[in-house]
C-alpha positions as CSV (number, residue, x, y, z in Angstrom):
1,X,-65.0,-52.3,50.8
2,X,-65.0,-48.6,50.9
3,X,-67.8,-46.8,48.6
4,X,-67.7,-43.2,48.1
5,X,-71.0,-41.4,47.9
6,X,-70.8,-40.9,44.1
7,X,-69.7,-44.3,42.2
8,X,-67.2,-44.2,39.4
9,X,-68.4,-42.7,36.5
10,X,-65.6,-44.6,33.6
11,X,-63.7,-47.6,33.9
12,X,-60.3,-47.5,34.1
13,X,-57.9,-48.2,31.6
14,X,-55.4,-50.6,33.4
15,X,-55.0,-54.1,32.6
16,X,-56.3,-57.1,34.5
17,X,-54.6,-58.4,37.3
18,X,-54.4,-59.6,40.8
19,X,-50.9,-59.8,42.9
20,X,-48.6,-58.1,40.4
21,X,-44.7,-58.1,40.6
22,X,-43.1,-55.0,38.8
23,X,-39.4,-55.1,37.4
24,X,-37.4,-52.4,34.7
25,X,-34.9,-54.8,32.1
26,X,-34.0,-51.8,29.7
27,X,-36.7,-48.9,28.2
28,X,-39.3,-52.1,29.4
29,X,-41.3,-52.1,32.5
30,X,-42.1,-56.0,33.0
31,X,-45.1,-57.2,35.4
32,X,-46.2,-60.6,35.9
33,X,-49.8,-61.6,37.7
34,X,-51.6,-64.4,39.0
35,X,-53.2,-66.2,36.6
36,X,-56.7,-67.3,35.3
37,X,-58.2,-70.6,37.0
38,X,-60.9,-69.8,34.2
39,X,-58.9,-70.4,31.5
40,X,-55.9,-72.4,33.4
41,X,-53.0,-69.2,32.3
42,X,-49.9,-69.8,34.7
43,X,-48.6,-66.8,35.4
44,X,-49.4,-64.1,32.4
45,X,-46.4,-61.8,31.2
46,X,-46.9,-58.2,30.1
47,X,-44.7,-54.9,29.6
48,X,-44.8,-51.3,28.9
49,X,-42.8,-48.2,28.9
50,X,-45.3,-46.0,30.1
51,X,-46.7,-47.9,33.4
52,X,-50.2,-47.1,31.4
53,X,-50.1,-49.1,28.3
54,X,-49.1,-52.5,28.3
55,X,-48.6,-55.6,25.6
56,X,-49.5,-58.9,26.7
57,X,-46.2,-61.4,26.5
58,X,-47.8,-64.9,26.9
59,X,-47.1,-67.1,30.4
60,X,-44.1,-68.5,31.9
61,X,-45.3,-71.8,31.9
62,X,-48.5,-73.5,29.4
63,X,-48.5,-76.4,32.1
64,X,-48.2,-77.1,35.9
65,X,-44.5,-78.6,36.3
66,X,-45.0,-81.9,37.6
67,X,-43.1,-81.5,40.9
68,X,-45.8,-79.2,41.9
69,X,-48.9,-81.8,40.8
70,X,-47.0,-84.3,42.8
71,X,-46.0,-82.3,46.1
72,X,-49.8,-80.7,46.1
73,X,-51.3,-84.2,45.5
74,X,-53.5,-82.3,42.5
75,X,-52.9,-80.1,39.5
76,X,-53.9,-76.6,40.2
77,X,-55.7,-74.4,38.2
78,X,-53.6,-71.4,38.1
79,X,-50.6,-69.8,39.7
80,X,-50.5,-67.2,42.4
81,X,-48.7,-64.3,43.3
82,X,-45.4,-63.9,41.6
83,X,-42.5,-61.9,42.5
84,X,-39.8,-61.1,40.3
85,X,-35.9,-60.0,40.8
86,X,-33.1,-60.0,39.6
87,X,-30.2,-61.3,41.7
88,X,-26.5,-63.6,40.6
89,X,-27.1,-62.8,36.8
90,X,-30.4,-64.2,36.3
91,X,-33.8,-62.8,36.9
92,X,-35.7,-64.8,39.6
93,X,-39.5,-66.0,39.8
94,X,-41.0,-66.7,42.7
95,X,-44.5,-68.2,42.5
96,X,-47.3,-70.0,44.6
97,X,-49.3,-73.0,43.9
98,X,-52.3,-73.7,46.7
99,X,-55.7,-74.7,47.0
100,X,-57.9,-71.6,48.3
101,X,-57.8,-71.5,52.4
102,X,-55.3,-73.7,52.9
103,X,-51.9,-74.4,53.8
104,X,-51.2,-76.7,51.6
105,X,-49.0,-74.7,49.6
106,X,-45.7,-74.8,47.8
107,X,-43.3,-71.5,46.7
108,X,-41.5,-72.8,42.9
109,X,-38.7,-70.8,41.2
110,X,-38.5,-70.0,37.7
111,X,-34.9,-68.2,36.0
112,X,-34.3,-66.0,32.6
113,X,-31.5,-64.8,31.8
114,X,-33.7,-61.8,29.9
115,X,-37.0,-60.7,30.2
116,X,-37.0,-59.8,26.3
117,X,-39.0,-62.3,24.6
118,X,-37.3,-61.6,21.1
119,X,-33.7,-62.5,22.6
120,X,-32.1,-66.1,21.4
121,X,-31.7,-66.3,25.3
122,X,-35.0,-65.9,26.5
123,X,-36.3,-69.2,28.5
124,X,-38.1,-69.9,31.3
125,X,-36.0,-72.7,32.9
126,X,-37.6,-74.7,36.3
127,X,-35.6,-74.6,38.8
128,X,-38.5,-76.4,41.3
129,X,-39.5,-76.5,44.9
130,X,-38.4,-73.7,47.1
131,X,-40.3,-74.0,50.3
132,X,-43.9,-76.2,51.6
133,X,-46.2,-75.9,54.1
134,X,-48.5,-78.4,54.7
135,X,-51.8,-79.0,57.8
136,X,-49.5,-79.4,60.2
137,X,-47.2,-76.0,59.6
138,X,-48.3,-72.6,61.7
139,X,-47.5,-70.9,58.2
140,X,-48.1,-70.7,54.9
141,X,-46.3,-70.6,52.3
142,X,-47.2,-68.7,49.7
143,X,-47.1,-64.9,48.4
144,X,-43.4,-64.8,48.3
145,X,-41.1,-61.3,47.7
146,X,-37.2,-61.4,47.4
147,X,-35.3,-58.3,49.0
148,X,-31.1,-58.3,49.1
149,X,-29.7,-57.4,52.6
150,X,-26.8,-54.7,52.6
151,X,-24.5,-57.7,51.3
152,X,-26.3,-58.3,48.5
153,X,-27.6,-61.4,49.6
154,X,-31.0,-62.3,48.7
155,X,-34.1,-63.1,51.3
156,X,-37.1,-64.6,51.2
157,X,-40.1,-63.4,53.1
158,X,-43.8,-64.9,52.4
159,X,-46.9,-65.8,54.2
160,X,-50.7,-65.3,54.7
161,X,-52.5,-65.9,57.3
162,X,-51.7,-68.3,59.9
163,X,-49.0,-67.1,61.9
164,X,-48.6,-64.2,59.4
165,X,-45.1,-63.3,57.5
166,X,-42.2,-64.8,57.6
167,X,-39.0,-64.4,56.1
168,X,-35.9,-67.1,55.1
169,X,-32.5,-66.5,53.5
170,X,-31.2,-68.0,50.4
171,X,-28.4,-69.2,48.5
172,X,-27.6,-66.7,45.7
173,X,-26.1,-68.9,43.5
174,X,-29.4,-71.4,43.3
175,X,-32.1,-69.4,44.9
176,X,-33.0,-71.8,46.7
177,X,-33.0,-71.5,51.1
178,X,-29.7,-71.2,52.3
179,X,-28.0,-73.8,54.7
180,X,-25.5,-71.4,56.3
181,X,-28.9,-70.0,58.3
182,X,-31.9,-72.0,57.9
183,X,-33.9,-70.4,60.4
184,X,-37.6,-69.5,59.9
185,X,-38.1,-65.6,61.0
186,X,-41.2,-63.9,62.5
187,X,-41.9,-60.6,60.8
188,X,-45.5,-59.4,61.3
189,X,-49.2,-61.5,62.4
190,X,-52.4,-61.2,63.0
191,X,-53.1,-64.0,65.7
192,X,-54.5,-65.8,62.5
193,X,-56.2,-62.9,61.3
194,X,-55.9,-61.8,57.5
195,X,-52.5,-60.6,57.0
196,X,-50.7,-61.5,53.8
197,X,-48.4,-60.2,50.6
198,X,-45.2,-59.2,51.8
199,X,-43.0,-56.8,50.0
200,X,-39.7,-55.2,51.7
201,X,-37.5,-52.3,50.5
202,X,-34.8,-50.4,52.6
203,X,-35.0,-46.4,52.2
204,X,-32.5,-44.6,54.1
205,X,-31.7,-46.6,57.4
206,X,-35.0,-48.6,57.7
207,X,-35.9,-51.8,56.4
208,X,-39.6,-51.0,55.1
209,X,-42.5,-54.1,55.1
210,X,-45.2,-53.6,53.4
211,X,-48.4,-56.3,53.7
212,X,-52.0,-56.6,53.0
213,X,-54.6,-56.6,55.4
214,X,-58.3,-58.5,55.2
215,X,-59.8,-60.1,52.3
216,X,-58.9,-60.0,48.8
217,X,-61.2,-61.6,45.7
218,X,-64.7,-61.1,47.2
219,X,-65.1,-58.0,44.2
220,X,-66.5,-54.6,45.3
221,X,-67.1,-55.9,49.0
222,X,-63.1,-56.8,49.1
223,X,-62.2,-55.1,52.1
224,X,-57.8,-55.5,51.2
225,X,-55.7,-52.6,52.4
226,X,-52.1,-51.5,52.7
227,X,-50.2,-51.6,55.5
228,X,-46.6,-50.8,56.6
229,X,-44.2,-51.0,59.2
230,X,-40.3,-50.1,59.9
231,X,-37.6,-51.5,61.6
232,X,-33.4,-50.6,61.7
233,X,-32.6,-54.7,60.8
234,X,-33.9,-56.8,57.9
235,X,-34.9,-59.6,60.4
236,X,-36.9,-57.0,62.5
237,X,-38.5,-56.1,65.1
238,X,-41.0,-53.8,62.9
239,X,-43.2,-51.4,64.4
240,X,-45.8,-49.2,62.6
241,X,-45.7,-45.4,62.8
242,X,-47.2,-45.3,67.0
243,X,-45.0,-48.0,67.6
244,X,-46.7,-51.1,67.6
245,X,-45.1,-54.3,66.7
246,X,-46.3,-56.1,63.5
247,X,-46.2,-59.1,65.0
248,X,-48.6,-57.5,68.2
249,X,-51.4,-56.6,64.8
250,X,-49.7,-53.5,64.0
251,X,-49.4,-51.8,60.6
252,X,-49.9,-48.1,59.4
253,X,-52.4,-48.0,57.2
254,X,-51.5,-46.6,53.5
255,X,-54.5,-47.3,51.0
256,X,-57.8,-48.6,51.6
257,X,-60.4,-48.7,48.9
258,X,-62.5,-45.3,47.9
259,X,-64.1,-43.7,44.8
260,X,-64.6,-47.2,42.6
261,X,-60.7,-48.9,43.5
262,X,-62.0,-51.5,45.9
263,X,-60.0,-54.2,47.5
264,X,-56.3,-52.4,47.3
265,X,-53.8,-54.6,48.0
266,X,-51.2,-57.5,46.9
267,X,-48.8,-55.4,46.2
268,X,-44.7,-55.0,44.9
269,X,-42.3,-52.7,45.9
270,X,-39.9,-51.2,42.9
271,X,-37.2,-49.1,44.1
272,X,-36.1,-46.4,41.7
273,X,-33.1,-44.8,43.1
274,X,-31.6,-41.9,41.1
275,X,-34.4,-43.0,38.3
276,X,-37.4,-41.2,39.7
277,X,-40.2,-42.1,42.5
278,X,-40.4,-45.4,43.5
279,X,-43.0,-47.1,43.1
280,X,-46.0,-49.5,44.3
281,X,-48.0,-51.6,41.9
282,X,-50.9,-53.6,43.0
283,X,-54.7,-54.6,42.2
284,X,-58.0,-53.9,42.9
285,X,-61.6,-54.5,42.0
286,X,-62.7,-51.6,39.1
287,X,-66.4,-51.2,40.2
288,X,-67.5,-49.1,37.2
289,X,-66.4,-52.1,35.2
290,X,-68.1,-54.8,36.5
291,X,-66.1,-55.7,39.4
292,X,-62.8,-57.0,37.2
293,X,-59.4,-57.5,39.1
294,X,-57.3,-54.3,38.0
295,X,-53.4,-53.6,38.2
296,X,-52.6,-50.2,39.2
297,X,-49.0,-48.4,39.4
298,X,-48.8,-45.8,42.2
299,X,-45.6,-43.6,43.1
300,X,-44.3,-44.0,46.6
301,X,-42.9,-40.5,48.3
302,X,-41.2,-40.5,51.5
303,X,-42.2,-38.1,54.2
304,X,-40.5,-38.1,57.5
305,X,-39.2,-41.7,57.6
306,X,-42.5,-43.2,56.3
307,X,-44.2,-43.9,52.7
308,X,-46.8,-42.1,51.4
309,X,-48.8,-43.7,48.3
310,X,-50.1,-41.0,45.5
311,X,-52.6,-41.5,42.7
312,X,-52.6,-44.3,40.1
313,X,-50.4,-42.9,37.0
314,X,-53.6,-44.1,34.8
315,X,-55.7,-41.5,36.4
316,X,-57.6,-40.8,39.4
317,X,-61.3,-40.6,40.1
318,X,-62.7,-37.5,41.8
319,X,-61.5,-35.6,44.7
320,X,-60.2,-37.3,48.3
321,X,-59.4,-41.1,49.9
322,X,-63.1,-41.9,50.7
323,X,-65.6,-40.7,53.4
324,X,-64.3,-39.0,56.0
325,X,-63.9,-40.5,59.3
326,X,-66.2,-39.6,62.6
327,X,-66.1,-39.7,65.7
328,X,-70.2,-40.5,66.9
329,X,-70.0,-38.7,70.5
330,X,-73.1,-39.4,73.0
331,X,-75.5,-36.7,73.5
332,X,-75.8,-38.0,77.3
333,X,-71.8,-37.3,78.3
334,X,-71.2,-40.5,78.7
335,X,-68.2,-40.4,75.1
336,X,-68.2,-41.6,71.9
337,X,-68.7,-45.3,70.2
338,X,-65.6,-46.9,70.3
339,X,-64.3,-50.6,69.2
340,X,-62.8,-50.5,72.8
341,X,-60.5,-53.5,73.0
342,X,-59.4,-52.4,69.7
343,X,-60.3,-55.8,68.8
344,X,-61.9,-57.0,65.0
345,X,-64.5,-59.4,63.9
346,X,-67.0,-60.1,66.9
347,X,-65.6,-57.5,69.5
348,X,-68.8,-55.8,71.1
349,X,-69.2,-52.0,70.7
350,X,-69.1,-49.5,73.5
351,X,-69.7,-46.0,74.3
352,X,-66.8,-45.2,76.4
353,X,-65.1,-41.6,77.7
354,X,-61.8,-41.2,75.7
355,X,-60.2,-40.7,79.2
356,X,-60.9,-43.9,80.0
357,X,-59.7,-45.7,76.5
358,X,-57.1,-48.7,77.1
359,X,-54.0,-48.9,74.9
360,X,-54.5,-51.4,72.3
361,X,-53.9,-55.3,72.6
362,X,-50.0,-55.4,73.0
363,X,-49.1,-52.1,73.9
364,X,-49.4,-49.6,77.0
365,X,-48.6,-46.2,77.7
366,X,-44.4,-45.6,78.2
367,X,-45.8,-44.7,81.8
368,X,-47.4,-47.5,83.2
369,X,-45.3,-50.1,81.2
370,X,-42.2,-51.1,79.3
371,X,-41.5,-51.0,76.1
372,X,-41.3,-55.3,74.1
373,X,-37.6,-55.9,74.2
374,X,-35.4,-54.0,71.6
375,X,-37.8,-51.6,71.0
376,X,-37.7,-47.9,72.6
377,X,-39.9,-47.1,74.4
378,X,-43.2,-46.2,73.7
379,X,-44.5,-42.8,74.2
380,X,-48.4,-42.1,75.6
381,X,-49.2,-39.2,72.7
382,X,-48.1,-42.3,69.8
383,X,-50.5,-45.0,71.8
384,X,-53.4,-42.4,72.1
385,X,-52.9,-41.2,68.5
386,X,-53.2,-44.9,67.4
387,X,-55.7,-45.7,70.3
388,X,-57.6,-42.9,68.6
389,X,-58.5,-45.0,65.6
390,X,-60.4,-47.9,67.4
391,X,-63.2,-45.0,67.8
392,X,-63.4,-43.6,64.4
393,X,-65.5,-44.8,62.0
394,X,-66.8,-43.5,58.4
395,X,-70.1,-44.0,57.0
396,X,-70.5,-46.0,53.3
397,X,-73.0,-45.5,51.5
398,X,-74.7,-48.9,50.4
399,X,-77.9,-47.4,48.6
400,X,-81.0,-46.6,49.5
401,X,-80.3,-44.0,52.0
402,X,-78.4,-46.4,54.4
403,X,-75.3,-46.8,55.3
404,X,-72.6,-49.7,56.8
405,X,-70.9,-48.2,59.3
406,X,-66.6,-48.6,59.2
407,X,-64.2,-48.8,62.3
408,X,-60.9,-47.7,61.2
409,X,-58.9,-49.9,62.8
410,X,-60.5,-52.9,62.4
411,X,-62.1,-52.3,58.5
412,X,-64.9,-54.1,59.8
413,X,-68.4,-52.9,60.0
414,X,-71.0,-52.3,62.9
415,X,-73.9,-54.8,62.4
416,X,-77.0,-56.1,64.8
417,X,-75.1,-59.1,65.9
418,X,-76.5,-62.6,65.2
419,X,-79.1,-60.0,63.5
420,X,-81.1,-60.7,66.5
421,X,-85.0,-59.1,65.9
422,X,-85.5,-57.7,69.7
423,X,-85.0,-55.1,71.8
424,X,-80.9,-55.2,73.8
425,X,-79.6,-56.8,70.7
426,X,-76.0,-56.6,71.0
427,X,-74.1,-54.6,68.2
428,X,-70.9,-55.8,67.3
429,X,-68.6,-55.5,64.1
430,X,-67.8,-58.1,61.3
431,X,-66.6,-58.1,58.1
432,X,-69.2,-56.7,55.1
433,X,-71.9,-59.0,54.0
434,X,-74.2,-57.1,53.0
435,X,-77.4,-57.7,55.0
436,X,-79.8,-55.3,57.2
437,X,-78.2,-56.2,60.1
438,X,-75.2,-54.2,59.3
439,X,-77.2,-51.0,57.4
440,X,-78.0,-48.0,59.0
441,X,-79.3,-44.4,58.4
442,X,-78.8,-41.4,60.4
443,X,-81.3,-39.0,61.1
444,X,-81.6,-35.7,62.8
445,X,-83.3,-34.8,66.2
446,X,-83.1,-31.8,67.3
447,X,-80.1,-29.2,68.1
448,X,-77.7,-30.9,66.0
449,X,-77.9,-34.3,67.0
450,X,-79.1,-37.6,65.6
451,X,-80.3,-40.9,65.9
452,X,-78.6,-43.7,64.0
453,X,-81.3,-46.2,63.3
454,X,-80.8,-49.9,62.0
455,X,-82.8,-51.3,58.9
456,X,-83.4,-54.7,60.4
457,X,-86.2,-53.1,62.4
458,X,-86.0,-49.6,63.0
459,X,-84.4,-49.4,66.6
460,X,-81.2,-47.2,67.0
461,X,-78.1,-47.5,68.9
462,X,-78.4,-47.0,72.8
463,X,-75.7,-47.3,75.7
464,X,-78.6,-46.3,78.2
465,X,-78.9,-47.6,81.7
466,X,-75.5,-50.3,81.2
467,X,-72.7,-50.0,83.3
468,X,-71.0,-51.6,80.8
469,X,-71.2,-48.8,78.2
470,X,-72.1,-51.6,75.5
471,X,-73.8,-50.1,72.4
472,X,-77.7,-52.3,71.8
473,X,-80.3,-51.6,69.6
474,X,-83.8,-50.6,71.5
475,X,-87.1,-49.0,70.2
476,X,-86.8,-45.2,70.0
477,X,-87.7,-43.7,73.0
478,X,-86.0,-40.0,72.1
479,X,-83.8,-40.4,74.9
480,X,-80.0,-38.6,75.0
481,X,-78.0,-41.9,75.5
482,X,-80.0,-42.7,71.9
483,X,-78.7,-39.4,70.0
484,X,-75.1,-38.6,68.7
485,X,-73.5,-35.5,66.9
486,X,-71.5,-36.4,63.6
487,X,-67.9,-35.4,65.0
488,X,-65.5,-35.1,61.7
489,X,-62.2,-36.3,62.8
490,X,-58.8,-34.0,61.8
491,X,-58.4,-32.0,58.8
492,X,-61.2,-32.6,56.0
493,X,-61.7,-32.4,52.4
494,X,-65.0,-30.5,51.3
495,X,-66.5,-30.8,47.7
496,X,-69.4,-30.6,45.8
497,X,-72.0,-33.6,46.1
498,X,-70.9,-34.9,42.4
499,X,-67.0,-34.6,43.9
500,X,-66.0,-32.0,41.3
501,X,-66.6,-28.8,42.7
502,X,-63.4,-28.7,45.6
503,X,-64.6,-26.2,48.2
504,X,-61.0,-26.6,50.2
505,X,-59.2,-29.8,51.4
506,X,-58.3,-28.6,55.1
507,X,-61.6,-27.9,57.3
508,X,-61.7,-28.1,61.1
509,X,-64.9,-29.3,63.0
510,X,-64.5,-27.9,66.3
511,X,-67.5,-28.3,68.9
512,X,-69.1,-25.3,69.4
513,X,-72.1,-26.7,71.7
514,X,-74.9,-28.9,71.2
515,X,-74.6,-30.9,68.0
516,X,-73.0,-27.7,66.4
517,X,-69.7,-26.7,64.8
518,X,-67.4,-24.1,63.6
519,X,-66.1,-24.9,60.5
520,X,-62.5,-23.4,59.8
521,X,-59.6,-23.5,56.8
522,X,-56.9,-24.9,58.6
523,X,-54.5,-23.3,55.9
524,X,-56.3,-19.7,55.8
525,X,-58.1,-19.5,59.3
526,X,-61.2,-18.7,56.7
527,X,-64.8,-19.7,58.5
528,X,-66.8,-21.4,56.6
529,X,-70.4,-19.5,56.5
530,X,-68.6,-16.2,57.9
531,X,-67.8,-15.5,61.2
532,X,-70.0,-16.5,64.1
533,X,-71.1,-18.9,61.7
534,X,-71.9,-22.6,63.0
535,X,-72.9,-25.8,61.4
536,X,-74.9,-29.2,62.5
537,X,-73.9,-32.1,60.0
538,X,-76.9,-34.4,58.3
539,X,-76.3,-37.1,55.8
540,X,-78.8,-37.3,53.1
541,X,-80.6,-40.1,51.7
542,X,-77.9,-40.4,48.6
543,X,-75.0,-40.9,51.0
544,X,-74.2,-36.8,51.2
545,X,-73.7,-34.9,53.9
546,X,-75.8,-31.5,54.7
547,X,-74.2,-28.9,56.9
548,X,-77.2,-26.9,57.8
549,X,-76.5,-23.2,59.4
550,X,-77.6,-22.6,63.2
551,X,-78.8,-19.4,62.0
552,X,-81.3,-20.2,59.9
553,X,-79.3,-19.5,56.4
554,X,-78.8,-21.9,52.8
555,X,-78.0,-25.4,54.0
556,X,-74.8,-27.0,51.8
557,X,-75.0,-30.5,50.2
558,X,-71.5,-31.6,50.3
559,X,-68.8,-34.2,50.8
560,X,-66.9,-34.5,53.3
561,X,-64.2,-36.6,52.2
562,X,-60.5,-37.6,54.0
563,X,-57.9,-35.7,52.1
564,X,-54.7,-37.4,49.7
């Protein structure tokens, strides 16, 4: 979902796809997709030796095998999210076949015993059903991803939605579940929120799991992102990087959508040890080409125990990971707008003190309670640090000199709820779809502050005169619990409005009174401006921002941008 300020100027060069699996067989780099229920393609084959260039290969199969027409009860249109190893001699396929939000899903297997099509032994032989999930299952199976355990033994993890991701072992010698432990693991969930795409890889000591979060295949307002989370065994527990447990909703985030990639997610883990980076290949929705479903290759680096995803090896687009992120603090005392229950689609928003923030659902402060069993325990400056997220939010630009305003921990906007026409209309957040109840524009009062006004009838956000703190839209009355300073959140990447011109990628915003700031190189000490120098922030019709000197000098049309 995320839109930067200046849209993509060229589309990119990488091929079609959605869900891609990544494997090496010789100088050829092999990736398989999800098919086309356009033109009924099972499972399309490519390769390249670059990760850039690639030469279509045909499909796996022309035809649905019929064990899947008869276990689904229909013959579906296409395929869905492969994953491909190699494992016992042969190179394994793992596939989905599904109808669209539902459970009623089956995981096939495919073996070769190459990848190269101009071998005498290349053939894709069916080797059937591997697991099923029907109505009356609490999972689903599809979006499957092998991993081998420190035996070499091969493991099956999978799910989407539902009760989230799971994880089974198998046989190695069919690939199929294995009866010496047929029990059904619990890796990560959502409560039945959107959490899907498994894909595991052990670095060092740590079993890593990364998943998608949100929704894929809605185009440019696909609002999919990466997540991840560790843990010592394969089986789990995993927590994210301030300890919460993926099954308790936890995942640090990787990628998120910005500067025309929108919707990253579904994607593969390929290990490269001794070979170069690893790497992460997955898709997203190319909005300077029409919205198409795009493969992208990205390497992974490893920084203090945890992954770190850098730009596509086709090329990036401008400077920065999309808008910055805010914190919107009251001009009455009374704190800043927060999602305070941390919660996600429908959870009311509140101006709260950050004193006074709860932990997030699951999880309390080491002092006041213990850590879930077989975790240590965890400390208050990890919950704050990923309390602290439930009360940021970054403004998109959607045209027109409004904006949809983004909660980082719940990648769901703020929006008029019900879009309810009257004064003490509740504002909640939802998921983008792109109505008036869910734009906003910001614009400046006096001594740096600002009122943030919705389109649906031009009242702004007010916490006045509720105990409750709960954020409503009400007429303008020029009151402070209706104004808010722009309060950039860590260190911030500063460019030119077209996102050429880089003016410095590690700024500080520190409060300097009133809605002003002194802006500071975190790397150089440098002020921006000079000296003495402090700064209100505006955003501009076109989605910019304007930081406009105290003193009366040049104001600066710029981006403010979160860093790589």
């Amino acid at each position: 979902m995320a839109s930067a300020a200046v849209p993509a100027e060229r589309p990119s060069p990488d091929p079609i796809a959605h869900d891609p699996t990544l494997i090496k067989q010789g100088r050829y780099y092999y990736e398989i997709i999800t098919g086309d229920i356009d033109t009924r393609t099972y499972l399309p084959i490519r390769r390249s030796t670059d990760l850039v260039h690639w030469t279509p290969l045909g499909t796996v199969f022309t035809t649905p095998p019929q064990w899947v027409v008869d276990e689904l009860g229909t013959t579906p249109g296409d395929f869905w999210a492969p994953d491909l190893s190699y494992f016992d001699g042969e190179y394994h396929l793992y596939y989905a076949a599904s109808s669209f939000g539902t459970n009623n899903s089956v995981i096939g297997l495919a073996t070769n015993a190459t990848l190269d099509p101009g071998s005498p032994d290349y053939r894709w032989v069916d080797r059937g059903l591997v697991l099923r999930s029907d109505t009356s299952d609490d999972f689903n199976a599809i979006d499957a991803d092998v991993v081998l355990d420190e035996d070499g033994v091969p493991w099956l993890s999978f799910g989407s939605f539902w009760d989230g991701i799971k994880l089974r072992r198998l046989d190695p010698a069919t690939g199929l579940p294995s009866p010496a432990d047929s029990t059904l693991y619990s890796l990560a969930s959502r409560g039945g929120a959107a959490i899907e795409g498994p894909s595991i890889v052990r670095k060092g000591r740590y079993w890593y799991l990364f998943a998608s979060f949100d929704f894929c295949c809605r185009g440019v307002n696909s609002d999919y992102r990466v997540v991840v989370g560790r843990s010592a065994a394969l089986r789990g527990p995993y927590v994210d990087r301030d300890g919460v447990p993926l099954l308790e909703g936890g995942g640090t985030e990787l990628l998120r959508g910005y500067n025309g990639f929108h919707g990253t997610g579904g994607g593969d883990v390929l290990p490269r040890p001794g070979r170069g980076p690893d790497l992460f290949v997955h898709h997203y929705y190319d909005a300077a080409d029409g919205a198409l479903p795009k493969g992208s290759v990205r390497p992974i680096s490893w920084e203090g125990g945890w992954p770190r995803l850098g730009d596509p090896l086709s090329g990036n687009r401008g400077h920065g990971r999309g808008p910055a992120y805010l914190t919107l603090v009251s001009r009455d005392g009374a704190g800043s707008i927060d999602n305070p229950t941390c919660g996600y689609e429908g959870a009311d928003l509140r101006v709260t003190a950050p004193e006074s923030l709860a932990a997030p659902s699951g999880l309390a402060g080491a002092e006041s309670r213990a850590a879930p069993a077989g975790l240590a325990a965890v400390e208050g400056p990890a919950v704050r640090a990923g309390r602290d997220a439930c009360r940021q939010w970054r403004l998109e630009h959607r045209g027109g000199g409004w904006s949809s305003i983004l909660n980082r921990h719940s990648n769901k906007v703020a929006e008029v709820a019900a879009c309810v026409d009257a004064d003490g209309a509740r504002v909640a957040q939802w998921g983008w779809l792109d109505n008036d109840c869910q734009r906003f524009r910001v614009l400046p009062t006096d001594g740096g502050w600002s009122r943030i006004e919705n389109k649906l009838a031009g009242r702004v956000l007010d916490a006045c005169d509720r105990p409750d703190g709960n954020v409503r839209t009400v007429a303008w009355r020029g009151e402070p619990c209706q104004q808010f300073r722009l309060q950039p959140v860590g260190d911030v990447l500063i460019t030119g409005p077209a996102n050429r011109e880089r003016l410095g990628d590690a700024w500080r915003f520190v409060h300097a009174g009133e809605g002003f700031y002194r802006i500071a190189d975190t790397r150089t000490g440098r002020p921006l401006g000079g000296r003495g120098a402090t700064w209100r922030v505006e955003v501009t019709d076109a989605g910019t921002y304007r930081l406009v000197s105290r003193d009366g000098g040049p104001a600066r049309e710029v981006l403010l941008l979160t860093p790589r």
